[in-house]
C-alpha positions in Angstrom: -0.5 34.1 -23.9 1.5 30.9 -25.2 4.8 32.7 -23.8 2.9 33.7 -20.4 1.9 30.0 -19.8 5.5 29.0 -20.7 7.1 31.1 -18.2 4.9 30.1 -15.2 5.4 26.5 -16.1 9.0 27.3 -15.7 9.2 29.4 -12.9 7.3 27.0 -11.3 9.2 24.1 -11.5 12.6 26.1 -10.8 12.2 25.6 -7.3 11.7 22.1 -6.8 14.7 21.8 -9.4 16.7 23.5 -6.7 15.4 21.8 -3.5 16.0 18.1 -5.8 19.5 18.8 -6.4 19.9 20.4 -3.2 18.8 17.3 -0.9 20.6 14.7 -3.1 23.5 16.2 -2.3 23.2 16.6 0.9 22.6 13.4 1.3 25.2 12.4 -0.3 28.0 14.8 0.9 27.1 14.1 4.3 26.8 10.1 4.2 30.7 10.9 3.0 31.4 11.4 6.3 30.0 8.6 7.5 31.6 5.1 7.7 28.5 4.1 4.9 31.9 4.7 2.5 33.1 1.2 4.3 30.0 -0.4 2.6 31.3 -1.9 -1.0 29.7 0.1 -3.7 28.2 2.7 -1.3 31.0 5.5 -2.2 30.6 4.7 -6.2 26.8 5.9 -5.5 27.2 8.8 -3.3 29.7 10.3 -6.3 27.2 9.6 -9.0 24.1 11.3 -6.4 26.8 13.9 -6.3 27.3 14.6 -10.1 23.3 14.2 -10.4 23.2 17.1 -8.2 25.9 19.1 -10.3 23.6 18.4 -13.0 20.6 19.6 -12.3 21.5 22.3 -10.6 23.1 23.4 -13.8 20.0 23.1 -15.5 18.3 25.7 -12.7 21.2 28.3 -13.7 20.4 28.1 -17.0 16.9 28.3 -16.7 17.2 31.0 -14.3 18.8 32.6 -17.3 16.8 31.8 -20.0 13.7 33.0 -18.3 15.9 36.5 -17.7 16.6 36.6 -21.3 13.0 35.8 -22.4 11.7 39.2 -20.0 14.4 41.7 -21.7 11.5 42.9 -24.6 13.7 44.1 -26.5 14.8 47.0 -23.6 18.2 47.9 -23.4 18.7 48.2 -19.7 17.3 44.8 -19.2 19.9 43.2 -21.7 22.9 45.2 -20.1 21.6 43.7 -16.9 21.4 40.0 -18.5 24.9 40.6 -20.0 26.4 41.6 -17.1 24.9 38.8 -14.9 26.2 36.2 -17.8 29.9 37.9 -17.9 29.6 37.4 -13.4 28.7 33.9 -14.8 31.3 33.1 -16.6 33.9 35.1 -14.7 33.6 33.2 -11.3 33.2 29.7 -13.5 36.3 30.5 -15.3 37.8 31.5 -11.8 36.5 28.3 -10.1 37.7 25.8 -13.0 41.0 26.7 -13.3 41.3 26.4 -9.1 39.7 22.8 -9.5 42.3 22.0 -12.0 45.3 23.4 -9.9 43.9 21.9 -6.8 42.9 18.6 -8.3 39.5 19.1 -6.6 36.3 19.8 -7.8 33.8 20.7 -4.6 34.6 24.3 -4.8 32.5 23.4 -8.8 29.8 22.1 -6.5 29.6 24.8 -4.3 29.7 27.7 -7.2 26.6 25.7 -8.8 24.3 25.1 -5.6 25.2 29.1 -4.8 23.8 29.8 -8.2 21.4 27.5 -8.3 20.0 29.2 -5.3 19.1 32.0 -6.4 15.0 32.9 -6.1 14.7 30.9 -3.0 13.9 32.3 0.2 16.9 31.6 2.5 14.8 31.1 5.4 12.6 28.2 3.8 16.2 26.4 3.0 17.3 26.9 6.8 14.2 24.9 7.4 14.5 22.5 5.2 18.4 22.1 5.6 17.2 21.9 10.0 15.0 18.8 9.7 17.1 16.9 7.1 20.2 17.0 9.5 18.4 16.5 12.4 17.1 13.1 10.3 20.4 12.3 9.4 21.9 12.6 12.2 19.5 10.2 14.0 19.6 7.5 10.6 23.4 7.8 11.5 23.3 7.3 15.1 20.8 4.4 14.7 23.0 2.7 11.6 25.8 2.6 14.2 23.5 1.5 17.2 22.4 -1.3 15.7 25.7 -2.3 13.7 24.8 -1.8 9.9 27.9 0.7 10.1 30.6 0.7 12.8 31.0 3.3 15.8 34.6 3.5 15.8 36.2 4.6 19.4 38.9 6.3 19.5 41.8 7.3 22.2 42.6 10.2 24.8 45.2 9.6 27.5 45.8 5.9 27.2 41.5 5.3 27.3 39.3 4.6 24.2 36.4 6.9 24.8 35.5 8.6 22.2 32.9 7.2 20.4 32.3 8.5 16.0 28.8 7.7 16.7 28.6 6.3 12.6 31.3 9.4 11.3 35.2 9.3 10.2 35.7 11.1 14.1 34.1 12.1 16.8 34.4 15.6 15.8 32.0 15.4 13.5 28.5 15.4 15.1 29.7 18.0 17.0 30.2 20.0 14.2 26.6 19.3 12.5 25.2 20.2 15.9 26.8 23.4 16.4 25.0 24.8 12.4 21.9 22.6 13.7 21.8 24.8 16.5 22.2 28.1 14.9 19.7 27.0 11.8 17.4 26.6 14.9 17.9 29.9 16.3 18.2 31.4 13.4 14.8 30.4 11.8 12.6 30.7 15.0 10.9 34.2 15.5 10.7 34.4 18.8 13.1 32.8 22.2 12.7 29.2 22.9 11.1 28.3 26.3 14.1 28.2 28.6 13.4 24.4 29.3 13.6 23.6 25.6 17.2 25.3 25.7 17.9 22.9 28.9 17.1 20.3 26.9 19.6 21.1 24.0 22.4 21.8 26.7 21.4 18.0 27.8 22.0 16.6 24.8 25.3 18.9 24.1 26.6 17.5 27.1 25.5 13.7 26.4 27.4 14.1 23.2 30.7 15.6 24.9 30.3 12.3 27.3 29.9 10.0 23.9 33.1 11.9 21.7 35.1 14.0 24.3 35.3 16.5 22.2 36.0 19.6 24.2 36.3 22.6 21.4 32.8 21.3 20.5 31.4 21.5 23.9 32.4 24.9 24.3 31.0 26.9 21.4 27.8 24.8 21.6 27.7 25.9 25.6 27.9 29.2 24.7 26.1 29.2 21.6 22.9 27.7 23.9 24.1 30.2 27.2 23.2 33.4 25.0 19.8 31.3 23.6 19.0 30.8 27.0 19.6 34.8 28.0 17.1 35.5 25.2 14.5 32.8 26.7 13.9 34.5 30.3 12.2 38.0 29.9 13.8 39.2 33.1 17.1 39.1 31.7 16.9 39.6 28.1 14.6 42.8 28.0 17.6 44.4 30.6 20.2 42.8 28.1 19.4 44.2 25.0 18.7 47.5 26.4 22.5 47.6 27.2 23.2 46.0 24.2 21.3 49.0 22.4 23.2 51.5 24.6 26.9 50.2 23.9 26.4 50.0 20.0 24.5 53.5 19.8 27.5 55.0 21.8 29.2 57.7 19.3 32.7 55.8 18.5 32.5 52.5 20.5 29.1 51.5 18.8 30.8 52.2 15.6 34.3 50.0 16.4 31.8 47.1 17.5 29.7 47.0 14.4 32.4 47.2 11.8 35.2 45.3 13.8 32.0 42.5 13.8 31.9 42.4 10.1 35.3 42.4 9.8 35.8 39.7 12.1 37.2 36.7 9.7 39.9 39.3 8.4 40.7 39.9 12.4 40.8 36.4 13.4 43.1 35.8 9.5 45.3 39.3 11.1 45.2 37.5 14.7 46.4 34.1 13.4 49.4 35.6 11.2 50.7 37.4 14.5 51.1 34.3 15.8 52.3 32.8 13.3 54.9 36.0 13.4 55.8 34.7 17.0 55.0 30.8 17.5 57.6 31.1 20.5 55.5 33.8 22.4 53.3 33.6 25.5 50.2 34.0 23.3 51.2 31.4 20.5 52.0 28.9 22.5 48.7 29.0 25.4 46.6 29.7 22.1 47.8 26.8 20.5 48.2 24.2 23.8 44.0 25.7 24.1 43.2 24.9 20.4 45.1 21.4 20.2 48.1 22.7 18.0 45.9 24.2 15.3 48.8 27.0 15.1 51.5 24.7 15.0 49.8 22.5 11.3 48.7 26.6 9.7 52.5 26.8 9.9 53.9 23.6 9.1 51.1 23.5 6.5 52.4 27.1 5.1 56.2 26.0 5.2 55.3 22.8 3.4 53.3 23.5 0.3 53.6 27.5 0.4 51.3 30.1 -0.9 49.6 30.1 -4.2 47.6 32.5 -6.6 45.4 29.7 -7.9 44.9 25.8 -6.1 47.6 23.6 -4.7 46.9 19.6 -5.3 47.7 18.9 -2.0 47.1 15.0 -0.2 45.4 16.0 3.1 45.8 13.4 5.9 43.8 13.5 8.8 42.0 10.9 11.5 39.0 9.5 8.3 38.0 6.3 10.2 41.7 5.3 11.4 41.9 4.9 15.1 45.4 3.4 15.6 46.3 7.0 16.7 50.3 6.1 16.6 50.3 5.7 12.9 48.1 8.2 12.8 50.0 10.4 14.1 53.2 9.5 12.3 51.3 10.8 8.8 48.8 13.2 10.2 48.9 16.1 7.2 46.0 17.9 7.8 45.2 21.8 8.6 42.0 22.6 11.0 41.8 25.8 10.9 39.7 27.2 8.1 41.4 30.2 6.4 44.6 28.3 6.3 42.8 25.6 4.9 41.1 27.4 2.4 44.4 29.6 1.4 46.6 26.4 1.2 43.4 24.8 -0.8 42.2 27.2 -2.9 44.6 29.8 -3.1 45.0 33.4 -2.9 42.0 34.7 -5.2 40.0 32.4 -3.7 40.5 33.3 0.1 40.3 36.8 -1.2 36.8 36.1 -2.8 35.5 34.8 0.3 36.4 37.4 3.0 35.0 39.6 0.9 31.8 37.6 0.3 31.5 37.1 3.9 32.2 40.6 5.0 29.3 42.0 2.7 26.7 39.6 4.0 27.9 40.9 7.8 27.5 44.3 6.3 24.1 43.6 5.1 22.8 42.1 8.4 24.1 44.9 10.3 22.1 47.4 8.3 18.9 45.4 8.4 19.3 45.9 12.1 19.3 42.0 12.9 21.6 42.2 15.7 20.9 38.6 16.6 21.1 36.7 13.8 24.3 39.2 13.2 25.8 37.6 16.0 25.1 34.1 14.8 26.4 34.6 11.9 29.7 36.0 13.7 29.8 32.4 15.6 30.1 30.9 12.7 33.8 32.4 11.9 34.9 31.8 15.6 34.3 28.1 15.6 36.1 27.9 11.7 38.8 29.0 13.4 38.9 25.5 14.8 37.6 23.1 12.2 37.8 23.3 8.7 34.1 24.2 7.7 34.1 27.3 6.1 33.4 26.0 2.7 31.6 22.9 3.5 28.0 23.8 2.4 26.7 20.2 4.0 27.3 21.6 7.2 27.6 25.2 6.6 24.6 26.3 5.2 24.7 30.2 5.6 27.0 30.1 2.9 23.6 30.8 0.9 23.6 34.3 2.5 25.7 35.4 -0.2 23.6 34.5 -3.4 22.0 37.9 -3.8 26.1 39.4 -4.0 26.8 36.2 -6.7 23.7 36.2 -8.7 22.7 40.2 -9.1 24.1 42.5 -11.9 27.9 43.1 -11.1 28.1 46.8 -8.6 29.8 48.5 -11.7 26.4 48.2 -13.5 24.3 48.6 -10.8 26.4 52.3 -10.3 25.8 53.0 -13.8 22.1 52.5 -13.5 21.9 55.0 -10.4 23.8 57.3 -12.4 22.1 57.6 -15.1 19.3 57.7 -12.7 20.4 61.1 -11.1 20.9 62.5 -14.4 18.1 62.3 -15.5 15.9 63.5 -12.2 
């Protein structure tokens, strides 16, 4: 009975360990991007928020283990379970360290712990939760700048400063957090807004474009909101996805669409090497005049520091609250597109790791039949091909989609089990 109490008490509180270590860093990672880092001590405390976070988010692993330990009763499937979930452990830790060391950067420890961390907690509930705390960021920001506590730093396009930060490093920025806000909206409401509330989100997209001129950001969010908006009015989307329905239950092309979706961050990855192949061509050289010469710094980025198994401790330089765009310029060092980014970063295993990761939760979503949030998730690879946010969990937040494929008994066990399973029947 004493050991029944126990275990509730600490399945109980496992939770709110998560969401604790979960918001402080939020909090923290995304004030990072703010110009709060000008304020004197501010970036000493957002580290140590940070490491609190690390810390208890530890302690949720290890009490998610512990409490797996303490149900094996003495049953030897159970304890090859736990074993093998402990080896996964320790495997993607050891894997994970030794790219920190090599890269001279520890986020990707962060983000390991908060994926692990996760695990028990329904991924809709965090959507939520993750919605309404950047939506009350984003406003603290916006008003920290509007009334002067931080600066709004304005920055240059064709000879006119115009393009307001709004509180961040560069305008960029907000429209990054707005594009996941609006796919954590989408994503966790059951049924179509009203068409006037999607107006009113196309309102403020454009408001922001006006504010930060920044045209990449504009684009996706239109588009993002334009296929919201064909969900919101009956006479369209019933007609809609009754075509959709027809074109992916066609024999062969229903079957290319599906899995060519899924496989779409190894498509873009094969689609940016072929131009990389030929940065003189046609193709190369309108993609990359249309993406703002994110082509031109994957390969400079590529010739410069090359291609390694593990991390490379490479100085990124980008725009981070500078506007004197002609020195800017002169030292800019930075890669925006994600894969690059991540395979110049992280390295080859890790890059690996991740387009696998990816490709299985796409997988999974496809055989749930969730052809909608499916497509959302899709977006989400599009627009990394234009900003670097693959990996940033304060802004990317569906990288918790793949917590079941990181915390669950490895698939070698798993195929054992079923095995044994058949034998047996």
């Amino acid at each position: 009975m004493a050991q029944l109490e126990t275990r509730s008490r600490r399945e109980a509180l496992a939770e709110p360990l998560f969401f604790f270590a979960y918001l402080v860093f939020m909090v923290a990672t995304v004030l990072q991007t703010t110009m709060y880092t000008e304020i004197r001590v501010a970036p000493q405390v957002f580290i140590a928020m940070r490491y609190l976070a690390f810390a208890v988010a530890a302690v949720k692993v290890l009490l998610d283990l512990y409490g797996d330990l303490t149900r094996v009763d003495g049953q030897r499937e159970k304890l090859l379970d736990w074993f093998s979930v402990v080896a996964k452990y320790l495997g993607m830790s050891a894997l994970v360290v030794a790219v920190c060391v090599t890269a001279d950067e520890r986020s990707l420890a962060f983000l390991l712990v908060l994926l692990l961390a996760a695990r028990g907690v329904k991924t809709d509930k965090l959507f939520r939760v993750t919605l309404w705390l950047q939506i009350f960021l984003a406003v603290f920001v916006f008003l920290s700048a509007a009334s002067g506590v931080i600066a709004d730093l304005v920055f240059e396009r064709g000879g006119v400063f115009n393009r307001h930060a709004l509180g961040y490093w560069f305008p960029s920025y907000i429209m990054s957090y707005y594009f996941f806000v609006l796919l954590l909206l989408f994503w966790t409401r059951k049924a179509p807004l009203h068409w006037r509330t999607v107006a009113l989100l196309e309102g403020f997209n454009l408001l922001l474009y006006l504010l930060t001129d920044a045209r990449l950001g504009l684009l996706v969010n239109t588009a993002l909101i334009s296929v919201e908006f064909f969900r919101s009015v009956e006479r369209i989307r019933v007609p809609l996805h009754r075509f959709v329905d027809r074109i992916l239950g066609a024999r062969g092309l229903g079957t290319v669409l599906r899995w060519g979706w899924a496989l779409l961050p190894e498509l873009l990855c094969a689609f940016l090497v072929l131009l990389m192949k030929f940065p003189t061509s046609k193709l190369a050289v309108y993609t990359d005049y249309f993406l703002s010469n994110r082509i031109y710094y994957a390969i400079r980025g590529i010739q410069k520091y090359g291609i390694h198994l593990l991390g490379n401790p490479i100085e990124w330089v980008g725009y981070g609250a500078r506007t004197d765009m002609t020195a800017v310029e002169k030292t800019y060092n930075f890669v925006d597109c994600s894969y690059p980014y991540v395979l110049l970063n992280f390295g080859v295993l890790i890059f690996v790791g991740l387009l696998f990761c990816l490709f299985w939760v796409s997988v999974r979503l496809g055989r749930k039949g969730d052809l909608y949030r499916s497509f959302l998730f899709g977006i989400i690879f599009v627009y990394c091909f234009v900003e670097p946010r693959l990996l940033e969990v304060h802004m990317n937040t569906f990288l918790f989609l793949t917590v079941p494929l990181l915390t669950r008994p490895p698939y070698l066990r798993l195929w054992q089990k079923q095995r044994q399973k058949e034998k047996t029947s």
